[in-house]
C-alpha positions in Angstrom: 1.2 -24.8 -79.7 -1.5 -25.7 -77.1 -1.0 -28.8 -74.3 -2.6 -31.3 -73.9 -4.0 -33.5 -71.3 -3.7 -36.4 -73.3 -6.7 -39.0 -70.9 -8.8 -36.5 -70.6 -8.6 -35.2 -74.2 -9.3 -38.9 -75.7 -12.3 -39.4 -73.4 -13.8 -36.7 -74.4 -12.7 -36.7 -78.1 -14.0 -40.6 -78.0 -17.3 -39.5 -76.5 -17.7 -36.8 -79.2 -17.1 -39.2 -81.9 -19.5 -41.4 -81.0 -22.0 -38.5 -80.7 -21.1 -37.4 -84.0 -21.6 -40.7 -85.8 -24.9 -40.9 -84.3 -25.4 -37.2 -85.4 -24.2 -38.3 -89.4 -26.1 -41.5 -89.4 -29.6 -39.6 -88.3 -28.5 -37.3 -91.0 -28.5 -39.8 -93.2 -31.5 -41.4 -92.2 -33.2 -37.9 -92.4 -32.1 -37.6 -95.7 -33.3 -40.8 -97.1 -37.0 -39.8 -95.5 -36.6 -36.5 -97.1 -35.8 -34.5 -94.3 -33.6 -31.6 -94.7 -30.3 -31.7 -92.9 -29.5 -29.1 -90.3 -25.9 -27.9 -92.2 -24.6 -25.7 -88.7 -25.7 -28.8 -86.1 -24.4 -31.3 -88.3 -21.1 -29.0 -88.6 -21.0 -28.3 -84.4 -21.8 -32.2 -83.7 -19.0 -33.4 -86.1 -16.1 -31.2 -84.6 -14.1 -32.7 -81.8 -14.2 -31.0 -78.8 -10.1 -29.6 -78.0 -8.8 -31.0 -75.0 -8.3 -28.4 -72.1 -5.0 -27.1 -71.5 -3.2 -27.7 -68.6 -2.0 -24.6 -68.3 -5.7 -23.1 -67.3 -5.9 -26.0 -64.4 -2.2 -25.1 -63.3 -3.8 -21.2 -62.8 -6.6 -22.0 -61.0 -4.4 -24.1 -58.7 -2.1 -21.0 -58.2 -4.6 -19.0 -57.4 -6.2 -20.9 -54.9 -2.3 -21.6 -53.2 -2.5 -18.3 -53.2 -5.4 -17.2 -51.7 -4.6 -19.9 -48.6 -1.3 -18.3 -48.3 -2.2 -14.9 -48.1 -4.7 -15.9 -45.4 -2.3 -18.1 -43.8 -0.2 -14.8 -43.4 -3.4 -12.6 -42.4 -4.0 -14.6 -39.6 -0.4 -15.0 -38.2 -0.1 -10.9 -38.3 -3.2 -10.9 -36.3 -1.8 -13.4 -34.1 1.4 -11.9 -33.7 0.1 -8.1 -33.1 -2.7 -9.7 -30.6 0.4 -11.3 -28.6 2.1 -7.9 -28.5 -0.6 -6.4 -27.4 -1.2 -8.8 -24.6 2.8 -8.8 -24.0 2.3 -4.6 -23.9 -0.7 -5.0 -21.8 1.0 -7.5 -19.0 4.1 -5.3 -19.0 2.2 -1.7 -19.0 0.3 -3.8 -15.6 3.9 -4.7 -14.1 5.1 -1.6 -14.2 2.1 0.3 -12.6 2.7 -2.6 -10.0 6.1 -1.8 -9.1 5.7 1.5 -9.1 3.0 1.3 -6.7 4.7 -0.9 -4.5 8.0 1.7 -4.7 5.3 4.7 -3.9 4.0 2.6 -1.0 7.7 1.5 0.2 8.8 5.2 0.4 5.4 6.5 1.8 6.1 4.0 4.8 10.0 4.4 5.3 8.7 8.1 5.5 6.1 7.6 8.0 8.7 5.5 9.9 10.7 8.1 9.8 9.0 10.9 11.2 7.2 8.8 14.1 10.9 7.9 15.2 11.9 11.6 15.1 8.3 12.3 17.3 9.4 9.1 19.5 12.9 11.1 19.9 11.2 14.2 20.3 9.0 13.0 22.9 11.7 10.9 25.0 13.8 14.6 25.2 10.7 15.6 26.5 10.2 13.3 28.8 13.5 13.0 30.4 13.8 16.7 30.2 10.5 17.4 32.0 11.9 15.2 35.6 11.7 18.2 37.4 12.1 15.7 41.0 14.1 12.4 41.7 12.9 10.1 43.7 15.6 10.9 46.5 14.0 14.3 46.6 11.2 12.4 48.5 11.1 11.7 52.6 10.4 8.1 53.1 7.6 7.1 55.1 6.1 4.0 56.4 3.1 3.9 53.5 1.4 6.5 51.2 -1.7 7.1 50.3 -2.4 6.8 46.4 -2.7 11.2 46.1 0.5 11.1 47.4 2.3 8.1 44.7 0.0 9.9 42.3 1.6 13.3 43.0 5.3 11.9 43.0 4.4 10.7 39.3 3.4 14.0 38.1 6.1 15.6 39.7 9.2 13.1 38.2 7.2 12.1 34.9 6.1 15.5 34.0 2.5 16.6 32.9 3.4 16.1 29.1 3.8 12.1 29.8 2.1 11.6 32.6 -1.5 11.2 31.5 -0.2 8.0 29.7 2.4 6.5 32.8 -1.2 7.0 34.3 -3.0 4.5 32.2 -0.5 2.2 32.3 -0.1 1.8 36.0 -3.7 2.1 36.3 -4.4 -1.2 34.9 -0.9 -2.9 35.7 -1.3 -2.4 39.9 -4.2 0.2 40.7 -1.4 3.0 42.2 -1.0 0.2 44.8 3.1 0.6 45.4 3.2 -3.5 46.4 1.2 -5.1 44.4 1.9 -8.1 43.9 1.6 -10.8 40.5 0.7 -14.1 42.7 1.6 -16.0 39.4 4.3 -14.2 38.1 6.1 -12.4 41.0 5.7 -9.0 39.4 5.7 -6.2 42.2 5.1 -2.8 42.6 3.1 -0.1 40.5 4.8 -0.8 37.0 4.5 -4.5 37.9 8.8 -4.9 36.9 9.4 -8.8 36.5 11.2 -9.7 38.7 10.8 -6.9 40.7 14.5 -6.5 42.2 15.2 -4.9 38.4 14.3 -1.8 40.2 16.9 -2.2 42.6 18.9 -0.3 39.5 16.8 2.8 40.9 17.4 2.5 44.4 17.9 -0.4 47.1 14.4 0.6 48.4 12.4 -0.6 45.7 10.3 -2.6 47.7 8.8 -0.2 49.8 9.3 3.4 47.9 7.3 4.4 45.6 9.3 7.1 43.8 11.7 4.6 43.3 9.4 2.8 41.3 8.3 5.5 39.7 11.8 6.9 38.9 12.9 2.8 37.6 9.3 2.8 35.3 10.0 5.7 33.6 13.5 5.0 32.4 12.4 1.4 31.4 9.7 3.0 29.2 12.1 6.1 28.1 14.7 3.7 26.9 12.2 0.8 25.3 9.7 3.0 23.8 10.8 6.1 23.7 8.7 7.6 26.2 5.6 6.5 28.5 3.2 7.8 25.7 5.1 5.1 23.3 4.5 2.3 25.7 1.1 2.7 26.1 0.5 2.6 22.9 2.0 -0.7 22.7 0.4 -1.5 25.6 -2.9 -1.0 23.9 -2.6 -3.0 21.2 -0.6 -5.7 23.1 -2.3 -5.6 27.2 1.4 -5.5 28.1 4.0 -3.7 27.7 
């Protein structure tokens, strides 16, 4: 047996009532002016409409739940595979990161590497290329700068002397007592203080190839060789 919604069935089973009485008494008045009754109108006019069944609204409302909830569910799986793909995205991005920076770590320890085995290589070289000492020298009361010039070749060596060149060059002009009026550096590698090179010999002061022979170790055992210093030297103006 059908349900019923029993308001909305009266109202409209009232209204069709009254539209049905007004159908039967036209009828009648038809009749009584010798107009010929339509049977089939008559018939449709005087039947009550059924109410609707509730079941019809309760599908329509299910449907439409449905519909939201499938979207509802559409648009969370979009939002959920868009995150993953963003997650995928930033994570993909941190790893080339790290592995760039681990590329770039080892690239450098590498590099730092072999310039400390040329730094080694060149400081053998160096100290194995003193082919004089400064007490192979005889002392005299002043040299010319030929002469503190050829000392240098002679206990530097030709492979690093191009470099202790440069350096004394612009730290005393080859001038054995020069002197740094506001620091009290002396001599041609400019030692502060200058009695440091009394670890080369007690005549520091006024021997050059003991200045020479105190220059060279200083740079031998800070930078590795004179070429190493004057490379600092030329990104720092001292060294």
């Amino acid at each position: 047996m059908t349900a019923r919604i029993s308001v909305r069935g009266f109202a409209v089973a009232s209204a069709t009532a009254v539209t049905t009485v007004g159908a039967v008494v036209g009828v009648a008045a038809g009749a009584d002016k010798g107009q010929a009754p339509d049977a089939e109108a008559t018939a449709a006019q005087a039947t009550l409409l059924e109410d609707i069944p509730a079941g019809s609204q309760t599908q329509v409302q299910t449907a439409s739940l449905t519909q939201q909830a499938d979207a509802a569910s559409a648009a969370a799986e979009a939002k959920a595979k868009k995150s993953a793909e963003e997650a995928a995205r930033k994570q993909a991005a941190k790893d080339a990161a790290a592995k760039k920076a681990k590329a770039e770590k080892e690239a450098a320890a590498k590099k730092a590497a072999e310039k400390a085995k040329e730094r080694d290589k060149l400081k053998t070289a160096s100290r194995s290329a003193d082919r004089a000492d400064a007490g192979d020298f005889a002392q005299k009361g002043s040299y010319t700068t030929a002469e503190v010039q050829s000392m240098a070749k002679q206990i530097v060596g030709a492979g690093q002397y191009q470099c202790f060149s440069e350096i004394v060059s612009r730290e005393s002009g080859w001038n054995y007592k020069a002197t740094n009026a506001s620091s009290g550096a002396y001599g041609l590698v400019q030692a502060l203080p200058g009695s440091k090179m009394a670890s080369a010999g007690a005549d520091w002061r006024t021997n050059p190839a003991t200045q020479i022979k105190w220059g060279l170790n200083y740079m031998n055992d800070r930078y590795g060789s004179p070429c190493g210093a004057w490379d600092f030297w030329q990104a720092n103006n001292w060294y």
